[in-house]
Each structure stands twice: as structure tokens, then as C-alpha cells.
LOROKOL-185618 format. One record per atom (N, C-alpha, C): x, y, z. Coordinates in steps of 0.1 Angstrom, whole numbers, padded with zeros to 4 digits, always signed. Layout:
! LOROKOL-185618
XYZ
...
//
This chain:
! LOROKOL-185618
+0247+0427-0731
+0251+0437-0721
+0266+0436-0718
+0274+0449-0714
+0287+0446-0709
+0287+0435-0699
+0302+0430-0701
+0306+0417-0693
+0309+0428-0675
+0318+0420-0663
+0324+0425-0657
+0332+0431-0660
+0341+0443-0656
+0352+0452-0657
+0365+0440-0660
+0374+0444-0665
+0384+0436-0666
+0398+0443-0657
+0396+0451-0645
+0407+0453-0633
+0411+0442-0627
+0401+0435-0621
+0404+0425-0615
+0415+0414-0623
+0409+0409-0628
+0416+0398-0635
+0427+0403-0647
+0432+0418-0648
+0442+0426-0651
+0454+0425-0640
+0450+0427-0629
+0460+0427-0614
+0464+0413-0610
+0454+0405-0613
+0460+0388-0612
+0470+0387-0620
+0469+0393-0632
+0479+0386-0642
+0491+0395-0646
+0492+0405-0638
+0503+0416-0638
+0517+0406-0632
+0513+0396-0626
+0524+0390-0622
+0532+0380-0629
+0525+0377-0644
+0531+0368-0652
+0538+0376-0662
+0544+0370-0667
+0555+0372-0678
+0547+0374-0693
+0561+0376-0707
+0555+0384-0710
+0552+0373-0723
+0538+0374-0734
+0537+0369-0744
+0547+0371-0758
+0552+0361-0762
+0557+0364-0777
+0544+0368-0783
+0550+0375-0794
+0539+0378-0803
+0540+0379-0817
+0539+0373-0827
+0542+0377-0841
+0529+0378-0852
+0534+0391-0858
+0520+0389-0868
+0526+0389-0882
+0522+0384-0892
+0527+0376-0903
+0513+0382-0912
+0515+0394-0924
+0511+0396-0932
+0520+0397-0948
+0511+0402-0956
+0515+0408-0968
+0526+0415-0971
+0527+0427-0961
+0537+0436-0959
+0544+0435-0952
+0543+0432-0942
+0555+0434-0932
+0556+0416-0921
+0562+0415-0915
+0565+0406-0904
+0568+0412-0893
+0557+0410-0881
+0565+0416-0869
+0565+0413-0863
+0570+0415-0847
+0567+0409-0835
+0572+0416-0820
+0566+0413-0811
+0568+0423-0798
+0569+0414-0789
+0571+0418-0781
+0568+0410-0764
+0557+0421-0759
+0546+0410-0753
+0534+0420-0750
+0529+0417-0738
+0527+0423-0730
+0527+0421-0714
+0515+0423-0710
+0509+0417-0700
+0498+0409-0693
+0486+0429-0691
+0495+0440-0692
+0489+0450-0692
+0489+0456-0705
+0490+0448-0719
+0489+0454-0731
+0498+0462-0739
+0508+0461-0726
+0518+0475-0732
+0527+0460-0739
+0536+0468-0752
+0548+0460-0760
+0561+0465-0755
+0566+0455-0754
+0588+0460-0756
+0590+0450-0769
+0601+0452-0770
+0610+0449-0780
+0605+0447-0793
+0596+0456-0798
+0588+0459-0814
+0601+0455-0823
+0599+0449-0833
+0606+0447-0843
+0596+0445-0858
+0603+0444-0866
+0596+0442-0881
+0604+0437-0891
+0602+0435-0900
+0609+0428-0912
+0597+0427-0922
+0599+0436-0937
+0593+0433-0950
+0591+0420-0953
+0581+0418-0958
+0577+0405-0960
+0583+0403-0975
+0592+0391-0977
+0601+0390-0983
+0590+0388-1001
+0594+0394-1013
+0586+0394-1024
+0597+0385-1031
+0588+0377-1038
+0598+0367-1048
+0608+0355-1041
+0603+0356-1029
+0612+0344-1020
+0606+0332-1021
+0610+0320-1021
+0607+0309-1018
+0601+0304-1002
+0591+0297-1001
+0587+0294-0981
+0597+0296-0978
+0612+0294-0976
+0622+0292-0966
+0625+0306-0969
+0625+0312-0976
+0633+0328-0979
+0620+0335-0965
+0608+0328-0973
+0598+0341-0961
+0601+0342-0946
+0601+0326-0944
+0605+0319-0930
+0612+0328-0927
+0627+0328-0932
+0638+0334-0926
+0638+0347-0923
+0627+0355-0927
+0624+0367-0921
+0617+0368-0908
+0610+0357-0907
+0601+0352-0893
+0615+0350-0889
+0621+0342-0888
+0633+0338-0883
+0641+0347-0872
+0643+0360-0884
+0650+0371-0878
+0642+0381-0868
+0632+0382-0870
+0621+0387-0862
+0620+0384-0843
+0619+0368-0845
+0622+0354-0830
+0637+0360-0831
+0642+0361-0837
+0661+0363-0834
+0659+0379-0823
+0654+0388-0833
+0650+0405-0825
+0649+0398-0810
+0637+0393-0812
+0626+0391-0796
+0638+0387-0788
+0642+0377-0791
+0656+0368-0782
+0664+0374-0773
+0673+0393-0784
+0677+0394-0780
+0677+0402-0762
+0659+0407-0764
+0657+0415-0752
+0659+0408-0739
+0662+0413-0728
+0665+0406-0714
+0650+0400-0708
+0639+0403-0714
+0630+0403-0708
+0627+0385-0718
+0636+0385-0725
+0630+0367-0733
+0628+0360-0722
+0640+0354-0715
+0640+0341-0706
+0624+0341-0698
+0618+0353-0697
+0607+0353-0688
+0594+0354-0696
+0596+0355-0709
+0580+0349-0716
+0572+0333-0710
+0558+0336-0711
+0551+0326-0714
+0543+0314-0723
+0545+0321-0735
+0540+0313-0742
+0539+0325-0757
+0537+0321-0766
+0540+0329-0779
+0526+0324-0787
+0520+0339-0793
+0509+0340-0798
+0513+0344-0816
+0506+0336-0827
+0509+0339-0838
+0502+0340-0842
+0498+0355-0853
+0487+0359-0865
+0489+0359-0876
+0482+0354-0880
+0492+0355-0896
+0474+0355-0907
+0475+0361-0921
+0469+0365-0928
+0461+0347-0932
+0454+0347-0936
+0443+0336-0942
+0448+0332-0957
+0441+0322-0957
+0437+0310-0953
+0449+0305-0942
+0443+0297-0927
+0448+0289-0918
+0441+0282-0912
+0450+0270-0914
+0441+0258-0908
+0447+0256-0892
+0444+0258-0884
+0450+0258-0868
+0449+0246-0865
+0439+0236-0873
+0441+0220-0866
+0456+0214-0869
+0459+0219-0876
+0474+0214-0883
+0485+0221-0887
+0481+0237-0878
+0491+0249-0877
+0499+0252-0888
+0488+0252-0899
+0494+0261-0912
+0487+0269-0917
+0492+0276-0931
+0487+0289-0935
+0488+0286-0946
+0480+0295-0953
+0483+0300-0972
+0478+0308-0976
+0485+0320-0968
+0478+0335-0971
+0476+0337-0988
+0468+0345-0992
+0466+0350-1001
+0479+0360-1008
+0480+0365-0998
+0494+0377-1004
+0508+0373-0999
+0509+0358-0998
+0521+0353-0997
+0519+0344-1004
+0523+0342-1014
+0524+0332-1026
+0529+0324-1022
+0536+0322-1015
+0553+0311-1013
+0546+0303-1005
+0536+0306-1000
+0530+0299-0985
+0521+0291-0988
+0521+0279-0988
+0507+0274-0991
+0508+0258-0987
+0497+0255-0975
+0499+0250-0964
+0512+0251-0953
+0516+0257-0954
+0532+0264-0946
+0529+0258-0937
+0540+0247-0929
+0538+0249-0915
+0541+0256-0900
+0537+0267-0904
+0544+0280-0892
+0543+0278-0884
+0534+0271-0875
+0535+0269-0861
+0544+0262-0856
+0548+0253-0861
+0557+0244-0863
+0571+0250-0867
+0572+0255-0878
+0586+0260-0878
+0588+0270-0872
+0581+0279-0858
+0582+0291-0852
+0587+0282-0836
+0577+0272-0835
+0583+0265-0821
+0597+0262-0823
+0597+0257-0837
+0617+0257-0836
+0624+0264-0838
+0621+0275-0841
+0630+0290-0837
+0632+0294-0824
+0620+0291-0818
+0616+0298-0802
+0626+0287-0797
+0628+0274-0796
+0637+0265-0791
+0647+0265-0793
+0647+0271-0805
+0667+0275-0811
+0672+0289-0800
+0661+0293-0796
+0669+0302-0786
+0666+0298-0770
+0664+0284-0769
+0659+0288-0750
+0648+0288-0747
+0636+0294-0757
+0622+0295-0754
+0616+0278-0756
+0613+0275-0750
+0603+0263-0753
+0592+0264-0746
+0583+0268-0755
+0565+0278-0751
+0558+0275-0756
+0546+0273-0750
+0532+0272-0759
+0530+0274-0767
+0523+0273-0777
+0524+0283-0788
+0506+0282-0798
+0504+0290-0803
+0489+0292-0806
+0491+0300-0821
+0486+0294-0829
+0483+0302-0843
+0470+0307-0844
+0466+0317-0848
+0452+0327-0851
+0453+0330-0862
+0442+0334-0874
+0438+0338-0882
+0443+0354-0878
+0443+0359-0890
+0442+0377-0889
+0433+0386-0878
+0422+0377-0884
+0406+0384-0881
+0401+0378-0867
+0405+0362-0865
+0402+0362-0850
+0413+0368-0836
+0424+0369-0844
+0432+0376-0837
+0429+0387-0836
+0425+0400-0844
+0421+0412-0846
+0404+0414-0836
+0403+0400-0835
+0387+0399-0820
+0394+0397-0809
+0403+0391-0802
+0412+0391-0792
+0415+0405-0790
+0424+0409-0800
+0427+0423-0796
+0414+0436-0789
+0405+0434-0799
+0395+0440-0795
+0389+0440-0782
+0385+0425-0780
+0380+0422-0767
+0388+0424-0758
+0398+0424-0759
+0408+0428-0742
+0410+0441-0742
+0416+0448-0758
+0415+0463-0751
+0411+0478-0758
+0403+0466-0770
+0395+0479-0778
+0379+0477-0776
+0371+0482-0787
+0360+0484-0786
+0351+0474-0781
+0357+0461-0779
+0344+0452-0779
+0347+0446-0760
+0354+0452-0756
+0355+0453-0742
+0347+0452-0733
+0348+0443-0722
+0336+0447-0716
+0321+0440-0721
+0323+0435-0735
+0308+0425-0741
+0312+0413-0741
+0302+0403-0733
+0306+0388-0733
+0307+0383-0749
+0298+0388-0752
+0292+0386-0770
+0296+0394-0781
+0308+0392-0786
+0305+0403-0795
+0316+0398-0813
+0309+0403-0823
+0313+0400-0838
+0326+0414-0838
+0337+0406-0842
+0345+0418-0845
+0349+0412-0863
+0350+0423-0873
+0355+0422-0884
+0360+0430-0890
+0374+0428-0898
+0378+0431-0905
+0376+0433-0922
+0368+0446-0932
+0370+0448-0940
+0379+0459-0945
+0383+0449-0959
+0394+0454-0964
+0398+0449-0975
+0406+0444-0981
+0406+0434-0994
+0397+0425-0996
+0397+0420-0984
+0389+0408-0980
+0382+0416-0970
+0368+0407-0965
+0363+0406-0952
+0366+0392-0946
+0369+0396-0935
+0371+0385-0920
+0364+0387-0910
+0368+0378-0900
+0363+0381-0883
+0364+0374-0875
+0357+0372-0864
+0361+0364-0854
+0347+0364-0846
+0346+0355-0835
+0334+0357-0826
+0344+0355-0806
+0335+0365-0801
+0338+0360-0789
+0323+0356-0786
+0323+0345-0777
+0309+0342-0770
+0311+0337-0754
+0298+0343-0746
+0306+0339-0734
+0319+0341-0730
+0322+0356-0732
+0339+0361-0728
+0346+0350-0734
+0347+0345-0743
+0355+0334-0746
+0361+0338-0766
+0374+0336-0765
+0373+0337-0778
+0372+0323-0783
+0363+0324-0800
+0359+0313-0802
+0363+0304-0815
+0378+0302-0818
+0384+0303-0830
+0373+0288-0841
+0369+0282-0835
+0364+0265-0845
+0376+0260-0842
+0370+0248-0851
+0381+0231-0851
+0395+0241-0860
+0395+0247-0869
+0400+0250-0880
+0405+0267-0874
+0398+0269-0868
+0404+0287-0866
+0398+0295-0871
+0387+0291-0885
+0381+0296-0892
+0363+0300-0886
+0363+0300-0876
+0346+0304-0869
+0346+0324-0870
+0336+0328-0876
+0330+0340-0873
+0336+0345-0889
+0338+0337-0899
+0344+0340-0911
+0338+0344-0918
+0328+0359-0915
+0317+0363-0916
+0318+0367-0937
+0326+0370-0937
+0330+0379-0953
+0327+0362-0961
+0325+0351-0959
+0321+0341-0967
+0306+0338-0966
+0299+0345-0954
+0287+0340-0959
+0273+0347-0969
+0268+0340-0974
+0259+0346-0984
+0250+0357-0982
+0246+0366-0984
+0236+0376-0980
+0228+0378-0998
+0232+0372-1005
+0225+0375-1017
+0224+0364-1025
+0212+0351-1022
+0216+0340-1032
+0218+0336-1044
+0210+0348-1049
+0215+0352-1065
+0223+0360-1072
+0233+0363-1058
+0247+0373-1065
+0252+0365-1068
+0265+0374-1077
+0273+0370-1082
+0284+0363-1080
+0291+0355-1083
+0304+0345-1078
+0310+0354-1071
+0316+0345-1061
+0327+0348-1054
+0336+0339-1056
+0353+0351-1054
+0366+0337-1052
+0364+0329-1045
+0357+0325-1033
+0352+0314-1024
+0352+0298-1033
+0340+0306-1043
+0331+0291-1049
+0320+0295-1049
+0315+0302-1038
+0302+0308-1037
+0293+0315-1042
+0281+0317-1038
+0281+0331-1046
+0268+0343-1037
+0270+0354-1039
+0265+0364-1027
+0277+0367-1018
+0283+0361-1019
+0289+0365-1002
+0290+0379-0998
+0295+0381-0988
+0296+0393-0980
+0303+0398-0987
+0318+0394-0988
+0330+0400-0995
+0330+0405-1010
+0322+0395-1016
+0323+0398-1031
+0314+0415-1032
+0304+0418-1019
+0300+0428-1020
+0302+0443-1015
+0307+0437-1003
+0315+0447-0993
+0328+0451-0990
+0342+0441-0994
+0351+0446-0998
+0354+0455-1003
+0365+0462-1002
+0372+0474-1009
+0368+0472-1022
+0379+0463-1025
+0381+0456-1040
+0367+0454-1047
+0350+0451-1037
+0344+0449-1045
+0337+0461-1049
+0332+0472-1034
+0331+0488-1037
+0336+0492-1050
+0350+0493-1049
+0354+0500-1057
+0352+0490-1076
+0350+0480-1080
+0351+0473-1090
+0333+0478-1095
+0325+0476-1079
+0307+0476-1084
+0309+0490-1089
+0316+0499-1084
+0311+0516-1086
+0315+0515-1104
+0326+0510-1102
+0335+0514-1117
+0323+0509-1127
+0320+0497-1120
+0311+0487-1133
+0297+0496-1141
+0294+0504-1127
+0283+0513-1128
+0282+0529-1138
+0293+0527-1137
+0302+0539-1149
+0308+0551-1137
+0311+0546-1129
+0317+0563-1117
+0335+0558-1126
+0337+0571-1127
+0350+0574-1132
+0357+0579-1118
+0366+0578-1117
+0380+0587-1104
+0382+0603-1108
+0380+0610-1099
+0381+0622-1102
+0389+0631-1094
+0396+0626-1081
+0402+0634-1078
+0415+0621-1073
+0425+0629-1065
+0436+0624-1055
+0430+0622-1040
+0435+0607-1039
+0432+0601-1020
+0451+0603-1017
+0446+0602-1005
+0460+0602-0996
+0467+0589-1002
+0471+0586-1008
+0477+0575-1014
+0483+0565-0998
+0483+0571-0985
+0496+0566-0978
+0487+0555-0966
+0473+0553-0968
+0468+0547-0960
+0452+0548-0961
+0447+0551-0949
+0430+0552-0949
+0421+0541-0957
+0413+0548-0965
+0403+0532-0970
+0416+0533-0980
+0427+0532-0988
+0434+0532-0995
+0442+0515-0990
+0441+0516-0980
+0442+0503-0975
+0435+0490-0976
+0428+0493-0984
+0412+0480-0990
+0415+0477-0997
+0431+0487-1010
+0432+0483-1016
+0423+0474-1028
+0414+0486-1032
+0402+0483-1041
+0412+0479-1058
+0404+0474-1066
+0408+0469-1078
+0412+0483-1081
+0425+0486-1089
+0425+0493-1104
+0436+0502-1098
+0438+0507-1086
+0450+0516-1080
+0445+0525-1084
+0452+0540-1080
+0458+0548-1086
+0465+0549-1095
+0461+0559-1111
+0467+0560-1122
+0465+0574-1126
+0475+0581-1129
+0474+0593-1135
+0471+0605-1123
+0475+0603-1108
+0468+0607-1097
+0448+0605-1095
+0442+0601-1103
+0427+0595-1095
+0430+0580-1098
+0421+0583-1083
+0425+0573-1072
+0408+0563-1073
+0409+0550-1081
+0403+0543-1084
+0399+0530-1074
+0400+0534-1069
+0399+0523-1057
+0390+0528-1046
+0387+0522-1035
+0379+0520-1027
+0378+0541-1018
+0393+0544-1015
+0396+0552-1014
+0390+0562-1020
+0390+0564-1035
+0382+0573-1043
+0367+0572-1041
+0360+0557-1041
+0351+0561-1038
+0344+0566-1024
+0351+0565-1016
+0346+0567-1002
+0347+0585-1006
+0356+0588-1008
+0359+0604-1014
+0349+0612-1020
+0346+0604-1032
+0335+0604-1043
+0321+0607-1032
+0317+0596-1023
+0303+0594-1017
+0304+0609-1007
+0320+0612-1004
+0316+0623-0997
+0315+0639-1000
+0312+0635-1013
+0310+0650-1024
+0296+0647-1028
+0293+0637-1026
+0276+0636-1031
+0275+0624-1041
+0288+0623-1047
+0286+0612-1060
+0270+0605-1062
+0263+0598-1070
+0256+0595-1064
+0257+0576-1068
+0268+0575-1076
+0271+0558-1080
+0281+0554-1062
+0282+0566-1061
+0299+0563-1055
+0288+0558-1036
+0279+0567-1038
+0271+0568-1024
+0264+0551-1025
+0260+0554-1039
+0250+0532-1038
+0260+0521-1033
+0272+0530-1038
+0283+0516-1038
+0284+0514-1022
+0288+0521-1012
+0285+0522-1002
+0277+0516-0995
+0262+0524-0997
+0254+0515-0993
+0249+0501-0996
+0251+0499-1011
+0251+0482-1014
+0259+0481-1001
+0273+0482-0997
+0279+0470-0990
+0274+0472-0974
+0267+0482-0973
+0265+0487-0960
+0251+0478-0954
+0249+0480-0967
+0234+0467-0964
+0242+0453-0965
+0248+0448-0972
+0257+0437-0970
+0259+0432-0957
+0267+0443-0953
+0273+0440-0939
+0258+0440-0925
+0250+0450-0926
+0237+0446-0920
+0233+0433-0918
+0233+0428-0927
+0226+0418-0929
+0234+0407-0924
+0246+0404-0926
+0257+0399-0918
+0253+0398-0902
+0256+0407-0905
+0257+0417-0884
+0242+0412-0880
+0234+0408-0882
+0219+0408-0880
+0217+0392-0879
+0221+0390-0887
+0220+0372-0895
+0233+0366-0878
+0241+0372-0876
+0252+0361-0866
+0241+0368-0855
+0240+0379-0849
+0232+0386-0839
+0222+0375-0836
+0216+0370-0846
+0202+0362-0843
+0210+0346-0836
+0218+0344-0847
+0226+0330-0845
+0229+0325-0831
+0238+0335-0825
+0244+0337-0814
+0245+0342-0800
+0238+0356-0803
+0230+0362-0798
+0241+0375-0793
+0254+0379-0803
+0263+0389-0800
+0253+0402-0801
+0260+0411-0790
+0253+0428-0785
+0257+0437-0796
+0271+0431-0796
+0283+0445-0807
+0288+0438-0816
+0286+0445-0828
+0299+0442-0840
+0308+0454-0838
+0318+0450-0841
+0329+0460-0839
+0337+0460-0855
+0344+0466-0859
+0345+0469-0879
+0358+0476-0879
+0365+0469-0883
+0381+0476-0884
+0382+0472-0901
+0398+0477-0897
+0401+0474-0921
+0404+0484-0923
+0405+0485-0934
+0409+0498-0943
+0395+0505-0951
+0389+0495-0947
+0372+0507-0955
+0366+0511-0946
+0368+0504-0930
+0366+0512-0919
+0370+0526-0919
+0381+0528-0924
+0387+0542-0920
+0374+0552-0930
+0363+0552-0937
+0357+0558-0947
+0344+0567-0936
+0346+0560-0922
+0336+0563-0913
+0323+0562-0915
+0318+0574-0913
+0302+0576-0915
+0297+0571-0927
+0306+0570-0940
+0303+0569-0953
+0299+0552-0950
+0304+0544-0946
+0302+0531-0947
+0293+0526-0928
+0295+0535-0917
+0287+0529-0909
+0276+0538-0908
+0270+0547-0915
+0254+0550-0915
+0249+0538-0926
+0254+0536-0934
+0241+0530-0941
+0241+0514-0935
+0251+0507-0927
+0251+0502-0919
+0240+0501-0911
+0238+0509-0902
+0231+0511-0892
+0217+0511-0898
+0219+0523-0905
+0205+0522-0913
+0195+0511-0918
+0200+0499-0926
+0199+0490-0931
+0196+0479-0914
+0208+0478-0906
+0201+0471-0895
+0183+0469-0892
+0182+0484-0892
+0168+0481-0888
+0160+0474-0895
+0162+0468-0911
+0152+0462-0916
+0158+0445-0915
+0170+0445-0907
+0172+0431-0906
+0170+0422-0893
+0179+0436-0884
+0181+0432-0868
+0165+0437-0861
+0157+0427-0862
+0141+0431-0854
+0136+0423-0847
+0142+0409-0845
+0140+0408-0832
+0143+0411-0817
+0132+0414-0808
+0140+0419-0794
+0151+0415-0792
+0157+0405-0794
+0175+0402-0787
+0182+0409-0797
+0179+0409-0808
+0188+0413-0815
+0186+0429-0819
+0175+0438-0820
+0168+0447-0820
+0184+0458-0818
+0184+0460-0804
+0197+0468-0801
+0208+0465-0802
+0216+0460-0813
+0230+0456-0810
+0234+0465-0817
+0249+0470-0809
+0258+0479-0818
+0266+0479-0823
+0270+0490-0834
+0279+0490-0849
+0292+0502-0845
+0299+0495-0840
+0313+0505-0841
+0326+0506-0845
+0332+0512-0849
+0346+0508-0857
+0355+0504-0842
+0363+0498-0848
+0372+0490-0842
+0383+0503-0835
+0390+0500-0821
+0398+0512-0819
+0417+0509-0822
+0417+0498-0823
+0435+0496-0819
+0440+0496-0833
+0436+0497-0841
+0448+0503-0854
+0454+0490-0861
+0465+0496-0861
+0478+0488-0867
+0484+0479-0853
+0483+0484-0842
+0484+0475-0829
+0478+0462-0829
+0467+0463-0834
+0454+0451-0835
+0463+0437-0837
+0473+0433-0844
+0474+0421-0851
+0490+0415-0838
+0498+0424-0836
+0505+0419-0823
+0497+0420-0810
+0488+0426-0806
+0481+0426-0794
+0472+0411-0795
+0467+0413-0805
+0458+0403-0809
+0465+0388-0804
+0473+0388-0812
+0485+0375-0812
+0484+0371-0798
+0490+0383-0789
+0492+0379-0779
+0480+0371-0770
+0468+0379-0771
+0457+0378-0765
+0449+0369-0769
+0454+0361-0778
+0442+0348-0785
+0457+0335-0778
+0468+0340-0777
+0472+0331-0769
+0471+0328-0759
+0467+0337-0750
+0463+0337-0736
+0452+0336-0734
+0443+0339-0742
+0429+0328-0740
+0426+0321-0744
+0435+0312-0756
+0434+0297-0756
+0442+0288-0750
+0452+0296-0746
+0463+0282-0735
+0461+0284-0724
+0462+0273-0717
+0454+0271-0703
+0470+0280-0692
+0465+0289-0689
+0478+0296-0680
+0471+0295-0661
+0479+0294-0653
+0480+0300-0643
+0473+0312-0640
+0479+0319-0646
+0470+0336-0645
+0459+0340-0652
+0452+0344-0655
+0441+0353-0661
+0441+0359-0669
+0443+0358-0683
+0446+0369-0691
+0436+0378-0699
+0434+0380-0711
+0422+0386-0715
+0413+0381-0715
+0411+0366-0707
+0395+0360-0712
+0390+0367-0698
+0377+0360-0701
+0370+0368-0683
+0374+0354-0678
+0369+0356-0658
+0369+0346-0652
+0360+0341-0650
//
């Protein structure tokens, strides 16, 4: 059931200062100052440097803490929240994203406290995963608001996620807790990059959508918006010749009737069921909440979702939990930042966790 409203403990903390925030992906580097009411100032960005060496990428993070610095509102931050793309180990504040080659064990947390101190800031500081950051965000001011309990995830190239439990977000020893796209729903599927095999991801992914449909013989037959949407799952094979071979096409495909393009879907939709059903029981979360880029495919990937629950999620506790797409966007990953900082460092004020 919803938690308490979150006004109260919104108006406690209207009085504190503002969070750094930086999110660290594939594409871009950004970072804001994000204030105790969710709004941002001083947005900045920087491409994420291709073909650089760790110190080349850094130095784009670098410039990003240089942006933040220069607003008037710096001297009065509280503490700086960081997201950055997977693999991260939070016990030892590094990374080695996948789509940053250069990165691997990086120590970002660490070399971001010495940027923040190269200017004056000497702050807290908190590293997050993508995906448990992208549950912060949620829980404080998108869909999963308002639930003590709830699975938020990210599918997309990969599947990710996070757990809150007891208003609380709940990263593990490692950062890695609610890393839902690694666990098995099929013990006799196929490998996964993990080591594994079944996993979520290898089934529900963009990249796997779009590889299962291909494998099944569905050809590409028209043009996706190239500029975003499930195009952002970035499924195997791209766009060639204008059809659009990827996750994108098939979501397109399922919504013309296809009928390889519609299984592929529902394979992952039952995937993710079973997921969502399997932590549900574990834990005892109300809501999963579903962001990413194959989120954007809507109804095409959350009916058979839903559908599929019912032959998983059947016990009374778990019986009614809900399946909704995620609301904050492209926001998700600096809000997030901010908001897994502020409810894992012990502050004075109140921030997005409950009281």
C-alpha cells in the first residue's frame, strides 16, 4: 500500500541546500545542482569522450564539477550524489561500465571528491548504480511514490534495477541489490554475458527482443524514428538501408500484427513477469515500476506483462502488485543521483527517504 504523503518531510528539507549531482553514461556526462524540491539549476553536459584513455574520460567529469562550481548557489551544496552506468562496486567506489571501455575498476568516487575539493566543496559523497539511482528518482518523484515497497527497472540494452524496502532505498554491500536483469527465469535458457544462463536480460532486453525475433526469421520492414523511443534498447543489428532492425522495429512490427515480432514481446513480457513476481514474493514489493528504452514500446511490452503475472504473482501478498512505466525520463539519472544521496547520507534534513 502507499507509504505517507511526502509534504511533510518535503517542507523540512526545503531549508537545506542544494545536492551535486552527476550522471556518467555512454553518451553523455552530466550534472546539475538539484534542490531538496526536485527542481535543477545549473544543468550542464559533456559527450562522453570515445577513444580517450580513463584520464581523457575523467577530464570530462572534471569539466562538468568545473560547470557546477561556477554557479553562486555551489558554496551552499550538501553533499554530491553520483550515477554512473554498471558494473559498480560502491564498496570501493568504482565502476566499469560496459560502454566506457577506458573504465574498468575506475576510481570515480574518489577522483570526483578531488575535483569537488579542488573547488571549495568538501562533501559527502555517494556512488549509485544507473538502475538503483533510476529507483531513487522514482521513489521521490516518479511512479513509485508514495510505496514503501517497490521494484523499479530499467530495460534497455541491458536490464537493471534497484529495490526500495521500507521507504528505504536499498543499494547491498556492493550497490548491486535488485539487479533484477541477472536473475534466471529459465534454467535451461540460453547463456548469458553474465556466465549464466536464463537470465532476464538475455531474454528481455532490447538487444535480446530484437536478436530472438531475427533468429525466428522476422525481417525489418519499415523506418522507426531513428532519434529515440525503444530505438534506445538499442537492439543488435541497427538500422540498415532505412529498416530498422532492432528492438524499435520490432515493437513497430508487433504493432501491425507481426506475428514473430508479437512472441518476441511476449517471450520477454513473460520474462519480466516472472521477475516481478519472483522479488514480489521475496520481499514483499506492491509496484514494479519499468523505464528504458523498451519501455517506451508501451502496451506492446506491458500487456503481456500483466498478463503473464497472473500465472506467476498468486499468492495473496503478491496477487495485486502493480506494473507501470516509469515517469521521469531522461531526468531519472541526475534526480536519481541526487536522491540516493540523500537517502544514504545521514543529513540533518529529510530528504527523499520517508521519516
Amino acid at each position: 500500500m502507499p507509504s505517507a504523503p511526502f509534504s511533510v518531510r518535503r517542507a523540512a528539507a526545503a531549508a537545506s541546500g542544494p545536492t551535486v549531482a552527476i550522471d556518467i553514461g555512454g553518451t553523455k556526462i552530466a550534472g546539475a545542482l538539484v534542490h531538496p524540491d526536485g527542481t535543477m539549476t545549473a544543468t550542464t553536459r559533456r559527450p562522453t569522450p570515445r577513444g580517450a584513455d580513463a584520464d581523457g574520460v575523467m577530464a570530462a567529469v572534471a569539466e562538468v564539477v568545473a560547470d557546477l562550481s561556477a554557479s553562486p548557489l555551489w558554496a551552499s551544496a550538501e553533499r554530491c550524489g553520483i550515477g554512473s552506468a554498471g558494473p559498480v562496486d560502491t564498496s570501493r567506489g568504482t565502476v566499469s561500465p560496459v560502454n566506457i571501455g577506458a573504465w574498468r575498476d575506475f576510481p570515480v568516487q574518489e577522483r570526483v571528491v578531488a575535483e569537488l575539493a579542488a573547488r571549495g566543496a568538501d562533501l559527502p559523497t555517494v556512488l549509485a548504480g544507473d538502475g538503483v539511482a533510476m529507483t531513487a528518482a522514482e521513489h521521490w518523484l516518479g511512479a513509485a511514490r508514495g510505496h514503501a515497497n517497490a521494484l523499479c527497472m530499467v530495460v534497455s540494452t541491458g536490464v537493471g534495477g534497484g529495490l526500495i524496502l521500507n521507504n528505504q532505498l536499498h543499494p547491498g554491500p556492493t550497490g548491486n541489490a535488485g539487479h533484477i536483469g541477472h536473475i534466471s527465469v529459465a534454467f535451461d535458457g540460453e547463456p548469458c554475458v553474465c556466465g549464466g544462463h536464463g537470465c532476464v536480460e538475455s531474454i528481455a532486453s532490447g538487444t535480446a527482443i530484437a536478436r530472438w525475433a531475427r533468429d525466428q526469421g522476422w525481417t525489418p520492414s519499415g523506418t522507426a524514428d531513428a532519434g529515440g523511443g525503444v530505438n534506445g534498447a538499442g537492439g543488435e543489428g541497427g538500422a540498415a538501408g532505412g529498416r530498422d532492425a532492432t528492438a524499435a522495429g520490432v515493437a513497430a512490427a508487433a504493432v501491425q500484427g507481426d506475428p514473430i515480432a508479437l512472441a518476441a514481446f511476449d517471450r520477454a513480457g513473460r520474462a519480466l513477469a516472472a521477475a516481478i513476481a519472483g522479488t514480489a514474493t521475496l520481499v514483499e514489493t506492491d509496484i514494479a515500476v519499468i523505464g528504458g528504452g523498451v519501455a517506451a514500446a508501451g502496451d506492446t511490452l506491458f500487456a503481456p506483462i500483466r498478463s503473464h503475472l497472473a500465472a506467476y504473482a498468486t499468492l495473496s501478498f503478491v496477487k495485486d502488485i502493480q506494473v507501470v512505466p516509469a515517469m521521469l525520463g531522461t531526468h531519472a539519472g541526475l534526480i536519481g543521483a541526487a536522491a540516493a544521496a540523500t537517502m544514504l547520507l545521514p543529513s540533518p534534513s529529510p530528504g527523499p527517504s520517508a521519516s
